[in-house]
N, CA and C of each residue as an Amber inpcrd file, in Angstrom:
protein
   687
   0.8490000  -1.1960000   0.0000000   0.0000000   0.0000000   0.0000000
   0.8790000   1.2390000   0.0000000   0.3490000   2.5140000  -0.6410000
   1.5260000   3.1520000  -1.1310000   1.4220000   4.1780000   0.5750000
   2.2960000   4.7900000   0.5920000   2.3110000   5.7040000   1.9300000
   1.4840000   7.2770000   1.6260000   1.4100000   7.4560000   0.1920000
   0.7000000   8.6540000   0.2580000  -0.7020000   8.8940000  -0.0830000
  -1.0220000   7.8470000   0.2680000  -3.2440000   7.1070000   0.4590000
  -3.1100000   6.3190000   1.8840000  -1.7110000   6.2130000   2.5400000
  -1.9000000   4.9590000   3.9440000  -3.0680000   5.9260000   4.4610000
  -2.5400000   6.9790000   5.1630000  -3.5690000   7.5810000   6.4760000
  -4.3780000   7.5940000   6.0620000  -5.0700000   8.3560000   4.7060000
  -6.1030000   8.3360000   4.3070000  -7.2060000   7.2610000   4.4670000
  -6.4670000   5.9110000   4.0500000  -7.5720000   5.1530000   3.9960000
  -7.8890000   4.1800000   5.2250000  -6.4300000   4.4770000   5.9950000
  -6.9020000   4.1050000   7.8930000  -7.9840000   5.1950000   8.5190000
  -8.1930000   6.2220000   8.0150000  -9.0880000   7.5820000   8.7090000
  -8.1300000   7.5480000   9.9000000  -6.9670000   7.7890000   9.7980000
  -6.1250000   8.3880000  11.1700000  -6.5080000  10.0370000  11.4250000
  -6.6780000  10.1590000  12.2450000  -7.3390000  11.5210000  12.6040000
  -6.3960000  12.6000000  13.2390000  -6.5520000  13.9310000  12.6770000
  -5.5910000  15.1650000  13.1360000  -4.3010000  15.0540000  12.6530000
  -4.2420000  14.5690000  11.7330000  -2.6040000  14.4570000  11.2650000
  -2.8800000  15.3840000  10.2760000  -1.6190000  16.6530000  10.3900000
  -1.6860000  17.6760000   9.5780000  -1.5790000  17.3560000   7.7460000
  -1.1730000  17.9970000   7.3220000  -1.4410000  17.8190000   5.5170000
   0.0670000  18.2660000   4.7250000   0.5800000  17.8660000   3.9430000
   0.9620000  18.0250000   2.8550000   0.4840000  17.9700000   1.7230000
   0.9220000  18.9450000   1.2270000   0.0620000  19.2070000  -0.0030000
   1.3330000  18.7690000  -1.5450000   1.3740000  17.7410000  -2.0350000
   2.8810000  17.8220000  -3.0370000   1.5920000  17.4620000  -4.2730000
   3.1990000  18.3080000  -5.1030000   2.6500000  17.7290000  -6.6790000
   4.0990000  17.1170000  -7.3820000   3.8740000  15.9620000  -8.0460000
   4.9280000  15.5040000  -8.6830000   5.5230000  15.6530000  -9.7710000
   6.3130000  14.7420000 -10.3480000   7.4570000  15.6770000 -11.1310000
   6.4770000  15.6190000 -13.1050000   7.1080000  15.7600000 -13.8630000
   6.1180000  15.7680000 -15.0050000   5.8700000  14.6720000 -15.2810000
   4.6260000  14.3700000 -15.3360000   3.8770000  12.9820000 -16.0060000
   3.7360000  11.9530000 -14.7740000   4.9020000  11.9310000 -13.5190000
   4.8260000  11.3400000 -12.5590000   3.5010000  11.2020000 -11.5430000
   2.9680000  10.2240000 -10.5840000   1.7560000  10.5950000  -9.7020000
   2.3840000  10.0630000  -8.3940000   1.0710000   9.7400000  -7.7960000
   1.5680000   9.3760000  -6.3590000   2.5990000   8.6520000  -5.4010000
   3.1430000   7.8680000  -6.9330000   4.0390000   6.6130000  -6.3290000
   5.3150000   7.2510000  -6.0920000   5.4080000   8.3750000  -6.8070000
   6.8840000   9.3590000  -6.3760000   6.7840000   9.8630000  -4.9680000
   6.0910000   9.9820000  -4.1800000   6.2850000  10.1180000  -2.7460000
   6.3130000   9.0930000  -1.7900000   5.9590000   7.8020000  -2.9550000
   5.8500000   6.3340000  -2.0320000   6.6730000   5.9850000  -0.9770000
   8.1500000   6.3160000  -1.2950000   8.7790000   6.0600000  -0.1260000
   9.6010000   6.8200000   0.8260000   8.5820000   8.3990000   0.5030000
   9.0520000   9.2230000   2.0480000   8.3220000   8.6170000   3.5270000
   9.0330000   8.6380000   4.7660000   8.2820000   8.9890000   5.3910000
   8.0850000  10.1180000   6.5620000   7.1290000  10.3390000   6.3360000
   7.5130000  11.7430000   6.7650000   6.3830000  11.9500000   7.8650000
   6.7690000  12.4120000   9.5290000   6.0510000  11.9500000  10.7140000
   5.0620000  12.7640000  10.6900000   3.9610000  12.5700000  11.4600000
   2.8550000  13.1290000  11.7170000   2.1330000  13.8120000  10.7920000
   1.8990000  13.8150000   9.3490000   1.5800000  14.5510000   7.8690000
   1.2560000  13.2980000   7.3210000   0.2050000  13.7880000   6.9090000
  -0.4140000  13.1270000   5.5290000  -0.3550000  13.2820000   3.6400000
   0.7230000  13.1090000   3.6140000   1.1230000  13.5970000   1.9860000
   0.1120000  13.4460000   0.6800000  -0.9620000  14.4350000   0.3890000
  -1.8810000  14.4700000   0.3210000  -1.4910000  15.1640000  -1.5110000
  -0.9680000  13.9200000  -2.9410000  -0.7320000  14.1670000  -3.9010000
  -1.9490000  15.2380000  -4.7270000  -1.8430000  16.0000000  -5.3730000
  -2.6020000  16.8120000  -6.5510000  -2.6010000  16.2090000  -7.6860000
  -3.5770000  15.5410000  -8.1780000  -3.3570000  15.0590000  -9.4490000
  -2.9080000  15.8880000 -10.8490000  -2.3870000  15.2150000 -11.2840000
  -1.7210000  17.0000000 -13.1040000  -2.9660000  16.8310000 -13.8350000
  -3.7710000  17.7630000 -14.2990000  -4.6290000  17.9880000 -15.0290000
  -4.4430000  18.1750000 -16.3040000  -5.2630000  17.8720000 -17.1120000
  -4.6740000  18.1190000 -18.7950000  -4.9450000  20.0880000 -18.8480000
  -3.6480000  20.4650000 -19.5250000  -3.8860000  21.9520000 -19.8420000
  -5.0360000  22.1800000 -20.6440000  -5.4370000  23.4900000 -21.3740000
  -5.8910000  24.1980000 -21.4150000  -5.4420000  24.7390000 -22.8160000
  -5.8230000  24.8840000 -23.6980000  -5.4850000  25.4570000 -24.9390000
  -5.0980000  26.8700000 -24.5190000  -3.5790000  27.3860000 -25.1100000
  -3.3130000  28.3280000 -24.7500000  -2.8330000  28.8240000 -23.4660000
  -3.4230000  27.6210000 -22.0290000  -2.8790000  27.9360000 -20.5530000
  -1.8140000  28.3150000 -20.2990000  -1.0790000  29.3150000 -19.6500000
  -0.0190000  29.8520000 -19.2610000   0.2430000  28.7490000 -17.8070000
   1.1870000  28.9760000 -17.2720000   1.5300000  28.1320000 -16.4390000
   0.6300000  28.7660000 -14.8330000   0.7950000  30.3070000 -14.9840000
   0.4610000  30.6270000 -13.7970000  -1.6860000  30.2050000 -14.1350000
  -1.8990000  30.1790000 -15.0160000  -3.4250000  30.0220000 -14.8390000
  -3.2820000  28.5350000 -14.2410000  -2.5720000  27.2240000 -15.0700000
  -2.5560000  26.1590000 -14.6810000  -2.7270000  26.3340000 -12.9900000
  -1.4370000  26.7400000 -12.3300000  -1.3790000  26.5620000 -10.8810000
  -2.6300000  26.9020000 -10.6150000  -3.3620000  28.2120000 -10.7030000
  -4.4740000  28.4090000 -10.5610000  -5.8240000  27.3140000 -10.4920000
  -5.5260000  26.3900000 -11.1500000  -6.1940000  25.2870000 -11.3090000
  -6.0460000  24.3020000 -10.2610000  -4.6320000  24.1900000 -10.2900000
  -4.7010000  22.6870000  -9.3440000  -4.6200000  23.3820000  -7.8120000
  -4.7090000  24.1940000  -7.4950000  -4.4480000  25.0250000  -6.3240000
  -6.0420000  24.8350000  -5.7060000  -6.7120000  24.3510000  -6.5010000
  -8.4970000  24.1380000  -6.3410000  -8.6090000  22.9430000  -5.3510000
  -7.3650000  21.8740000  -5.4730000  -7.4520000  21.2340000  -4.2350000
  -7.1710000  21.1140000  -3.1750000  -6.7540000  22.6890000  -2.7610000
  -5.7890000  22.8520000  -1.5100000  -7.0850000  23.5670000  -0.4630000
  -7.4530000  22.4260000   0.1290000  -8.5650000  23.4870000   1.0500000
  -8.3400000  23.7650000   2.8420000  -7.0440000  24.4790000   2.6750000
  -6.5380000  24.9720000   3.7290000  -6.5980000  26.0870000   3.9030000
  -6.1120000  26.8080000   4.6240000  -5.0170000  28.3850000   4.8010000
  -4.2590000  27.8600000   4.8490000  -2.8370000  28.3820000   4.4080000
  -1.4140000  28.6140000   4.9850000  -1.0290000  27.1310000   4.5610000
  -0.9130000  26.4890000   3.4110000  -0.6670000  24.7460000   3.4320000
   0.6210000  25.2110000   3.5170000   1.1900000  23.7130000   3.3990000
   2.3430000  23.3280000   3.0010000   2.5090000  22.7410000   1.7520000
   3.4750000  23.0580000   1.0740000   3.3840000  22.6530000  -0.5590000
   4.9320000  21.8540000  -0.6860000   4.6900000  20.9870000  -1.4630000
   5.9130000  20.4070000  -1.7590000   5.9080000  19.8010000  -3.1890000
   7.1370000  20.0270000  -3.8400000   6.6880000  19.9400000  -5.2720000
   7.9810000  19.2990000  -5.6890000   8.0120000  18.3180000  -6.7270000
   9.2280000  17.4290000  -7.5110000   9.1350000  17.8200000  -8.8050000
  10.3910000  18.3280000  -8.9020000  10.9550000  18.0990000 -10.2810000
  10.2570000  19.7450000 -11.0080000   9.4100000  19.4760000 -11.9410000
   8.1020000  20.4150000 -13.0040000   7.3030000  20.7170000 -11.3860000
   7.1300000  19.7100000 -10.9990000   5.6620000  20.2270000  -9.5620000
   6.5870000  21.0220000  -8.3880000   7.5460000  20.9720000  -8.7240000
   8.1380000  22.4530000  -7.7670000   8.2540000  23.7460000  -8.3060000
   8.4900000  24.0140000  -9.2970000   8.1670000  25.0800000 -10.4620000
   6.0630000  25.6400000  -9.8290000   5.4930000  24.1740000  -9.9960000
   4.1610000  24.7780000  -9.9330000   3.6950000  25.6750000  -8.7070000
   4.4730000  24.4970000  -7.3940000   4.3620000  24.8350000  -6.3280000
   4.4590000  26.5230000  -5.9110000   5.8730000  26.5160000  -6.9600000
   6.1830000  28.2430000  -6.6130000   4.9510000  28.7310000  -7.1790000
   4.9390000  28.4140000  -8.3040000   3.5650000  29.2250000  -8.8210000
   2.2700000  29.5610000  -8.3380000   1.7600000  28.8110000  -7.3830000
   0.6570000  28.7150000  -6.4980000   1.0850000  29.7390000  -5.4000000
   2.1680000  29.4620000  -5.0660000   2.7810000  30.0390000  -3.4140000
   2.4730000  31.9660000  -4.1410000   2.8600000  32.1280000  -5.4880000
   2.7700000  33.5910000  -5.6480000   0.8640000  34.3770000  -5.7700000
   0.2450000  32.8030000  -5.6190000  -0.8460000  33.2070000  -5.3410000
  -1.9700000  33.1790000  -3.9900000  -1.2680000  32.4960000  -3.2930000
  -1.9940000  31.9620000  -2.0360000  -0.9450000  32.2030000  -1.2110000
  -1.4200000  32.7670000  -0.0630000   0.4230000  32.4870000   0.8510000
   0.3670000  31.5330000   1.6330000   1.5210000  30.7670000   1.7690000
   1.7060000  29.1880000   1.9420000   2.8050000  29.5440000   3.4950000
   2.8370000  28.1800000   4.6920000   3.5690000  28.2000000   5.4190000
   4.7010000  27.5480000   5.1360000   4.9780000  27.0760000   4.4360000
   6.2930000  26.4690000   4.0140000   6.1270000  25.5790000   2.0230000
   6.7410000  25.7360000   1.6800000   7.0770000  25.4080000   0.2980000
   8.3220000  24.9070000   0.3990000   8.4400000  23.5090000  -0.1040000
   9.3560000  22.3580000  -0.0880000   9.4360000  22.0710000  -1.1640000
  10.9520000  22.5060000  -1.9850000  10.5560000  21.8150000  -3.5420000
  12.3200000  20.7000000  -3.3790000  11.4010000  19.9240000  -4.2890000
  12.7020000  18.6750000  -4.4260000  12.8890000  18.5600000  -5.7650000
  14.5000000  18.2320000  -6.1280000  15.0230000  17.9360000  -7.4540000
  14.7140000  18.8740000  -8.3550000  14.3350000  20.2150000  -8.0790000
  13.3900000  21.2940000  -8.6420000  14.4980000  22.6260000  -8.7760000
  14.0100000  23.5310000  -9.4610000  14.5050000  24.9030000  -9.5360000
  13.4370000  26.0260000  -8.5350000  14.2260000  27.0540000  -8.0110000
  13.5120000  28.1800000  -7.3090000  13.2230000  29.1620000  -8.3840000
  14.3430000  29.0130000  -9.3100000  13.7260000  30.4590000 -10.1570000
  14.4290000  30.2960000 -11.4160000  13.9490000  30.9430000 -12.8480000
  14.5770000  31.0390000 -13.9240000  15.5370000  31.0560000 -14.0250000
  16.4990000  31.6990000 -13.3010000  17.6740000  31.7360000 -13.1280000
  18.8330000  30.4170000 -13.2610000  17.9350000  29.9200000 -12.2750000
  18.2840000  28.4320000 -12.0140000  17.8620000  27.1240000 -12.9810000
  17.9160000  27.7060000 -14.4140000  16.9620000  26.8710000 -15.3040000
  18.8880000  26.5320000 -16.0510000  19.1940000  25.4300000 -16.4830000
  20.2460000  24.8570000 -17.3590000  20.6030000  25.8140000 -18.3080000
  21.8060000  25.7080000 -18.5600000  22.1540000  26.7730000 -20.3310000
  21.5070000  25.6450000 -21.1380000  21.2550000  24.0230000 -21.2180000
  20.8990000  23.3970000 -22.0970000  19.4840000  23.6730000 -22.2200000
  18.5800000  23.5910000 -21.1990000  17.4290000  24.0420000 -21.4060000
  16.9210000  25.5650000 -22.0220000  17.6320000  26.4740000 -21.7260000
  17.9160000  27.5530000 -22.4690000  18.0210000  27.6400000 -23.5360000
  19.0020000  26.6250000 -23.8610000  19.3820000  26.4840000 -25.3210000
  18.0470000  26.2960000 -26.4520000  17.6160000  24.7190000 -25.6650000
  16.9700000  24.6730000 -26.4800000  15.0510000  25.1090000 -26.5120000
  15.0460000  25.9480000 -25.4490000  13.9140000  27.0070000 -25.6150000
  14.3180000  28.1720000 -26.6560000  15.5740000  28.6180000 -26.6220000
  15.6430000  29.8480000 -27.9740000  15.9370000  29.1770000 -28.8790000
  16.0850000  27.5250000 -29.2350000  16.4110000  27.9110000 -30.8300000
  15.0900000  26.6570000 -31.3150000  13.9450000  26.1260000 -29.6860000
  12.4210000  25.8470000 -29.8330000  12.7870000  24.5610000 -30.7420000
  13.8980000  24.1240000 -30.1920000  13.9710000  22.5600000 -30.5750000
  12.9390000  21.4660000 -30.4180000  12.6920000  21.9670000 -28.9890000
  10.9190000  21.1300000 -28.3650000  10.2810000  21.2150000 -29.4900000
  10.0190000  22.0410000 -30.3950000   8.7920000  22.3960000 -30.7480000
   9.2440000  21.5540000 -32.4120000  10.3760000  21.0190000 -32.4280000
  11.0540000  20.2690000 -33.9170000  10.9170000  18.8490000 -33.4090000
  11.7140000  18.5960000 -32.3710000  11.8450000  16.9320000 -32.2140000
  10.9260000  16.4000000 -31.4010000  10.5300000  15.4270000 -31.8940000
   9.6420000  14.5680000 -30.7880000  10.1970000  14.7230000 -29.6470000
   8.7440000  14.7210000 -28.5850000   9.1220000  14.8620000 -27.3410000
   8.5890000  13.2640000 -26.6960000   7.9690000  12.2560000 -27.3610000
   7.4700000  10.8270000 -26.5550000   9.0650000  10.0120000 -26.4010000
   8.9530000   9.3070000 -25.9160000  10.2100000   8.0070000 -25.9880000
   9.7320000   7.0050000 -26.8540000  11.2240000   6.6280000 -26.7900000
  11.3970000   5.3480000 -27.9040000  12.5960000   4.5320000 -27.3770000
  12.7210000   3.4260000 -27.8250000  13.9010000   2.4250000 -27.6950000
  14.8420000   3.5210000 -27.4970000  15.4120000   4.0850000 -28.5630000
  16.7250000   5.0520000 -28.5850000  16.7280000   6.2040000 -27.8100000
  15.1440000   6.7070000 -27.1370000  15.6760000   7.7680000 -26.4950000
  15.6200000   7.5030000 -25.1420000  15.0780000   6.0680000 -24.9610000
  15.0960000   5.7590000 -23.4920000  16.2520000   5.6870000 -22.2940000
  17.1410000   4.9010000 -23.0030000  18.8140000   4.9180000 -22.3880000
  19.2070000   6.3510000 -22.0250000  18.7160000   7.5110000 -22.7430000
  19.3320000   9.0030000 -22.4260000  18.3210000   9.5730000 -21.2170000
  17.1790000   8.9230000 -21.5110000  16.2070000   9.4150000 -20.7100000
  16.6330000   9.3230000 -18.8610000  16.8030000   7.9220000 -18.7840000
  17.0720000   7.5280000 -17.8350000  18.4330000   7.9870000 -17.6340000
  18.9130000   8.0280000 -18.0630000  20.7520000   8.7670000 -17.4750000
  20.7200000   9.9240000 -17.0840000  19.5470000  10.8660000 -17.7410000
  19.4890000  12.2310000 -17.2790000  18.4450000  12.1710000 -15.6280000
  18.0630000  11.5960000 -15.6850000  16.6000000  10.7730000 -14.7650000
  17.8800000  10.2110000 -13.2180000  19.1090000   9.8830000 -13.6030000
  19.6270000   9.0630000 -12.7890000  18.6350000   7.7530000 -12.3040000
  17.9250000   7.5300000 -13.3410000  17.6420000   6.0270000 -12.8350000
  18.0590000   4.7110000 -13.7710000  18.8950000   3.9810000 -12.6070000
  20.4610000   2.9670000 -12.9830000  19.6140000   1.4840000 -12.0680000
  18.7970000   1.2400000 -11.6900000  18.7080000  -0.1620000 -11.4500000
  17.7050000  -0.6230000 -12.0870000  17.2260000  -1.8370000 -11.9760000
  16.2880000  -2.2910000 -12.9960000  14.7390000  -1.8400000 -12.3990000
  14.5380000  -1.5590000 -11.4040000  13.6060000  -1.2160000 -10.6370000
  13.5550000   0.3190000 -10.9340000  14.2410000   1.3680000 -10.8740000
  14.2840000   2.2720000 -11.5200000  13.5800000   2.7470000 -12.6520000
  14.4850000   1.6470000 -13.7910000  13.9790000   2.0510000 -14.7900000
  13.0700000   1.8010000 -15.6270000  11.9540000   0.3410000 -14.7470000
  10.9690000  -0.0050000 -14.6760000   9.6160000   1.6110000 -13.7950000
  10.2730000   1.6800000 -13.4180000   9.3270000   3.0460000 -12.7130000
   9.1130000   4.0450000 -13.7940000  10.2900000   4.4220000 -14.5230000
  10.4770000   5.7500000 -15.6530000   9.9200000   5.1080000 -16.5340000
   9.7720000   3.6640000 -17.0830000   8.9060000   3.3910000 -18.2230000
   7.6540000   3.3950000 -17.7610000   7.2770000   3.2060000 -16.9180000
   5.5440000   2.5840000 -16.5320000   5.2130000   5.1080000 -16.5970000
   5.6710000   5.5440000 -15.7120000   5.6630000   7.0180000 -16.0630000
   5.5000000   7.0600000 -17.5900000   6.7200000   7.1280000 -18.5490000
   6.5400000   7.7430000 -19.7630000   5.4520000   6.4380000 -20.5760000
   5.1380000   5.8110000 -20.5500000   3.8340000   5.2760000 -20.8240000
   2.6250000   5.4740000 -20.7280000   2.2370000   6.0910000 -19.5970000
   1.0520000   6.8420000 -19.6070000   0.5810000   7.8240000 -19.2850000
   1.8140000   8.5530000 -19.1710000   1.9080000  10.4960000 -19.4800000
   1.0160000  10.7350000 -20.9110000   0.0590000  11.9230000 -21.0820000
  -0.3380000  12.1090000 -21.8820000   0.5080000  12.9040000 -22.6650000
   0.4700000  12.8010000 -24.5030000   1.1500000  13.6040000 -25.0070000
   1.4470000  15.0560000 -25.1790000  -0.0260000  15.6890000 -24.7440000
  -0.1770000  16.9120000 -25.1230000   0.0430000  17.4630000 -23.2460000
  -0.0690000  17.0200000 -22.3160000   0.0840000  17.0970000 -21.4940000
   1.9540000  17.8220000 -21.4470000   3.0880000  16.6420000 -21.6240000
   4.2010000  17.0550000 -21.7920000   4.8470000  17.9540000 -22.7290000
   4.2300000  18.1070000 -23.7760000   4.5610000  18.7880000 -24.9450000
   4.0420000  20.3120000 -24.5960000   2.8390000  20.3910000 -23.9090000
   3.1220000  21.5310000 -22.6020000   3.7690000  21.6030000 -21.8000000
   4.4550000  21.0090000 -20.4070000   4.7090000  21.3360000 -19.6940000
   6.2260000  21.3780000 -19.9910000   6.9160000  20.4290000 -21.3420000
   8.2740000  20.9440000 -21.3340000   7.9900000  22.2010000 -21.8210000
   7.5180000  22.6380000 -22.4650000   7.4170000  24.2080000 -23.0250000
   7.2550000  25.2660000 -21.7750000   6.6410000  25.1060000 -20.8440000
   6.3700000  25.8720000 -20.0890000   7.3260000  25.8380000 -18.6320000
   8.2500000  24.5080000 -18.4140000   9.3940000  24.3080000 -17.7650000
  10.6920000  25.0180000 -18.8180000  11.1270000  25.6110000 -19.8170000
  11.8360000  25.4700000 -20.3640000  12.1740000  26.8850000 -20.7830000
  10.4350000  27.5990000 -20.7110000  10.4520000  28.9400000 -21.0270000
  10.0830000  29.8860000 -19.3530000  10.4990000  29.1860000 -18.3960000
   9.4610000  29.7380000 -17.1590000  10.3050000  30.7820000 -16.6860000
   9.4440000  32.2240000 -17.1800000  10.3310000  33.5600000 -16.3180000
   9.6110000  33.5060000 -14.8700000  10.5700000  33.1820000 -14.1300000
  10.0400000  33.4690000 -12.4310000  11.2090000  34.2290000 -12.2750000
  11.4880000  35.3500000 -11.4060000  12.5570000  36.2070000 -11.0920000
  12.0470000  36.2280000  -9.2150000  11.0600000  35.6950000  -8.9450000
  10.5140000  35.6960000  -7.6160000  10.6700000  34.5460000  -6.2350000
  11.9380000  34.5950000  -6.1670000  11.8430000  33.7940000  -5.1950000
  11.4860000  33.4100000  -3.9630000  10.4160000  32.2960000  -3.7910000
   9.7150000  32.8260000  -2.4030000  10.8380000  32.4490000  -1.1480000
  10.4180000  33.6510000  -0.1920000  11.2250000  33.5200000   1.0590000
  10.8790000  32.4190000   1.8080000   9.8160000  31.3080000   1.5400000
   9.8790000  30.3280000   2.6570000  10.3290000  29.2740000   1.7360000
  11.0480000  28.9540000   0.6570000  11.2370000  28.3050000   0.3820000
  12.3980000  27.2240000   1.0240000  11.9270000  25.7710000   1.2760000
  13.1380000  25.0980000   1.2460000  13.3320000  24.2010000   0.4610000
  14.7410000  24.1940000  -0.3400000  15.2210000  23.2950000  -1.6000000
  16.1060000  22.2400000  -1.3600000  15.4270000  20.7270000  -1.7060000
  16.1170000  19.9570000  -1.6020000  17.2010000  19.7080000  -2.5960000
  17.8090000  19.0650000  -2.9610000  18.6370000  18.9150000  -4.2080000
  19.9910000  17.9550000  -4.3870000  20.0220000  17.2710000  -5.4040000
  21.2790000  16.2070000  -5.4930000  22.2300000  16.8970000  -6.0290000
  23.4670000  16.5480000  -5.4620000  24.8110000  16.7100000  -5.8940000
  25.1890000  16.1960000  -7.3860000  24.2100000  15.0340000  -8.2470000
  24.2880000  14.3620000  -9.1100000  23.6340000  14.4970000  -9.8370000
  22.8040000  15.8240000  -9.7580000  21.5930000  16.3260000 -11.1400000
  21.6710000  15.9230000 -12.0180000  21.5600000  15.4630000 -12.8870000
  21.9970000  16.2120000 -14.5370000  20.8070000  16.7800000 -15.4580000
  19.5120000  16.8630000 -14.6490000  18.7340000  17.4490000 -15.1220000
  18.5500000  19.0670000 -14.8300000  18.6210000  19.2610000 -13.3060000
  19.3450000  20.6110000 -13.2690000  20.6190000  20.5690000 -12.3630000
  21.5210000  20.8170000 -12.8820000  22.5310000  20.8450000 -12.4740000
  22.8420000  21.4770000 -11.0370000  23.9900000  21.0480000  -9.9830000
  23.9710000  21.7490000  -8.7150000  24.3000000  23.2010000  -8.7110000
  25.5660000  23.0870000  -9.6590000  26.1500000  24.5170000 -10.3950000
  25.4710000  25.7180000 -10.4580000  24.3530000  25.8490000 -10.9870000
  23.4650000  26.3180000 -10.9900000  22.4000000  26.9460000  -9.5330000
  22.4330000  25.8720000  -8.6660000  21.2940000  26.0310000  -7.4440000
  22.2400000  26.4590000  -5.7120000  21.8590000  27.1800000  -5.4240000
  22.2110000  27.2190000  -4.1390000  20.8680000  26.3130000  -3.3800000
  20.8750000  25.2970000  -2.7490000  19.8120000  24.8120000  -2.0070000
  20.4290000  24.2840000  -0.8910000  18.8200000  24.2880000   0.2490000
  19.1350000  24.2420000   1.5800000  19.4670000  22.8150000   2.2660000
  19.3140000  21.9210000   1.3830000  20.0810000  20.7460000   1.8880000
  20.0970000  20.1060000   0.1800000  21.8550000  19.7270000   0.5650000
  22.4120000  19.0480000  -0.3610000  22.5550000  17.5070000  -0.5960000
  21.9780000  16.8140000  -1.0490000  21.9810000  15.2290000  -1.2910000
  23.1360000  14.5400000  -1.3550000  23.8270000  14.0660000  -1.0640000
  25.5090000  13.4700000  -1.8930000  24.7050000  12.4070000  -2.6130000
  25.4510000  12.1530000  -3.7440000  25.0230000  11.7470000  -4.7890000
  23.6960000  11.3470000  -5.2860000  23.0090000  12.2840000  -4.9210000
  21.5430000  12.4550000  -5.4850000  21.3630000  12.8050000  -6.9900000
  20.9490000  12.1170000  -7.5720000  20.4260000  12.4460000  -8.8710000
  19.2760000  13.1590000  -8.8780000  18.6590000  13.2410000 -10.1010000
  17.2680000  13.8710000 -10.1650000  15.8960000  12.5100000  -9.6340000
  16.3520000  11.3780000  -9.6910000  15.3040000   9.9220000  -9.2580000
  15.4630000   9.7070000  -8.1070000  16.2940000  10.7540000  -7.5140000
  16.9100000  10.8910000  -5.3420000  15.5310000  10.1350000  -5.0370000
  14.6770000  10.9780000  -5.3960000  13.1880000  10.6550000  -4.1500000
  12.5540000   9.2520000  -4.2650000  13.5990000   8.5630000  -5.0050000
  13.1660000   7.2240000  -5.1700000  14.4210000   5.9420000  -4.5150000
  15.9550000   6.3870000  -4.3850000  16.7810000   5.7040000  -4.2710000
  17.4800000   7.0000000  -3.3430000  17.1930000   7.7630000  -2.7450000
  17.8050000   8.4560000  -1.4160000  16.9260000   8.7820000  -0.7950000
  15.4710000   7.9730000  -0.4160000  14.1950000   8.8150000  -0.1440000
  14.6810000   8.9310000   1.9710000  15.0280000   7.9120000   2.4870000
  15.3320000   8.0120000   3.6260000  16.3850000   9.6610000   3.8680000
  17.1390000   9.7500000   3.2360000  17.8050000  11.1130000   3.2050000
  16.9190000  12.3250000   3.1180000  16.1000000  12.2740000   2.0330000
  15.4660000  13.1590000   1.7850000  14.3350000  13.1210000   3.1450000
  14.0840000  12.1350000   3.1950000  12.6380000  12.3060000   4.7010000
  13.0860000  12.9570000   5.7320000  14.2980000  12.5690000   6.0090000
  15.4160000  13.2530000   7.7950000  15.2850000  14.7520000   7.2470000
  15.4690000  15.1870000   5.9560000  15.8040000  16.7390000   5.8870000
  14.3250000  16.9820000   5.8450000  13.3310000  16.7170000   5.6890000
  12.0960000  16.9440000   5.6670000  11.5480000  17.0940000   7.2690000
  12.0000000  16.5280000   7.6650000  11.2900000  15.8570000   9.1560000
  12.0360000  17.0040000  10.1780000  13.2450000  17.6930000   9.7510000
  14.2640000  18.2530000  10.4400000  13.1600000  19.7360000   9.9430000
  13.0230000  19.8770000   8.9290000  12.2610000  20.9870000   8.7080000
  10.9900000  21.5130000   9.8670000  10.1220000  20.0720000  10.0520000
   8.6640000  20.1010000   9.8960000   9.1300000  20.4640000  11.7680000
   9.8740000  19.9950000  12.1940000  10.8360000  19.9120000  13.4900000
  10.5140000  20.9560000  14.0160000  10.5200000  22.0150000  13.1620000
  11.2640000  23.6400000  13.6380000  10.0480000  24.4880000  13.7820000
   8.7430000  23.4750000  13.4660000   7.4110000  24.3890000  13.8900000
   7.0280000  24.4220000  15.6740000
């Protein structure tokens, strides 16, 4: 049973909320193996866009399932990007993004790259035999269990779904960084590089698939956070 439906479907009572959204195309099973004390990690499902949706209307959207004040948001990968995006509309008590960027700034020269010369918008963006091996190397996922996870993901990600959201991860002007942010992040990116990020706890050899094969690491810096209320 996965850990982010356990409480839910025991009806454990008064256990506060997390609110996460996962990384692109990813769902609930990417938080499967935090654990994280007294919180109920309470996933947002990704909605299909919107002809024309800008990213900040999107957040606007999935922000429809947050029926708190003051949540807590935690976001992987693309769903930390969103997270910020919500946080500039609702004010949030803490925002937790993992394997994620805080701000444009912090976006790759490769991704850069290929938003100005809109390569996305030339080469296929689905997988295939040949683009799978790259997929997963950038993914850091190296065991067979791994990369059984990243196929069962890019299998039933919708197309038009990603073919938005790389566009809108790739082109995202945020210059706003929120002050409660805390950033997790691997030493072993290669999706966004460390080079790039100052973040508040550093992974040793965390890739961008950390929250799947360093999730015990990642829970202690979580738990050390939730600590300090």
């Amino acid at each position: 049973m996965q850990n982010t439906n356990l409480n839910s479907l025991l009806g454990i009572r008064g256990m506060k909320t997390i609110y996460c959204i996962s990384g692109l195309g990813a769902d609930e099973m990417a938080f499967s193996k935090l654990r994280v004390t007294g919180y109920e990690l309470k996933v947002i499902p990704w909605l299909i866009p919107e002809q024309n949706e800008t990213i900040q209307q999107y957040a606007a959207r999935m922000r429809a399932d947050i029926k708190e004040e003051f949540p807590i948001l935690m976001g992987l990968s693309f769903g930390g990007m969103i997270c910020t995006e919500i946080a500039k509309q609702v004010p949030v008590k803490k925002l937790i993004i993992i394997s994620s960027i805080k701000s444009s700034e912090e976006l790759p020269t490769w991704m850069k790259a290929v938003a100005k010369l809109r390569l996305h918008k030339i080469l296929p963006l689905g997988s295939s035999k040949l683009t799978e091996p790259i997929q997963n190397m950038m993914l850091g996922a190296s065991s067979k269990e791994e990369r059984q996870i990243a196929s069962h993901y890019r299998k039933k990600v919708d197309i038009s779904y990603t073919n938005w959201a790389v566009h809108e991860a790739i082109n995202w002007k945020n210059d706003q960084e929120h002050p409660g942010t805390i950033h997790i992040h691997g030493d072993s990116d290669r999706m966004f590089p460390i080079k790039n990020i100052k973040p508040t706890f550093t992974i040793p050899n965390g890739s961008h698939f950390m929250i799947m094969n360093k999730a015990a690491d990642i829970s202690r810096c979580i738990n050390s956070i939730l600590q300090q209320d």
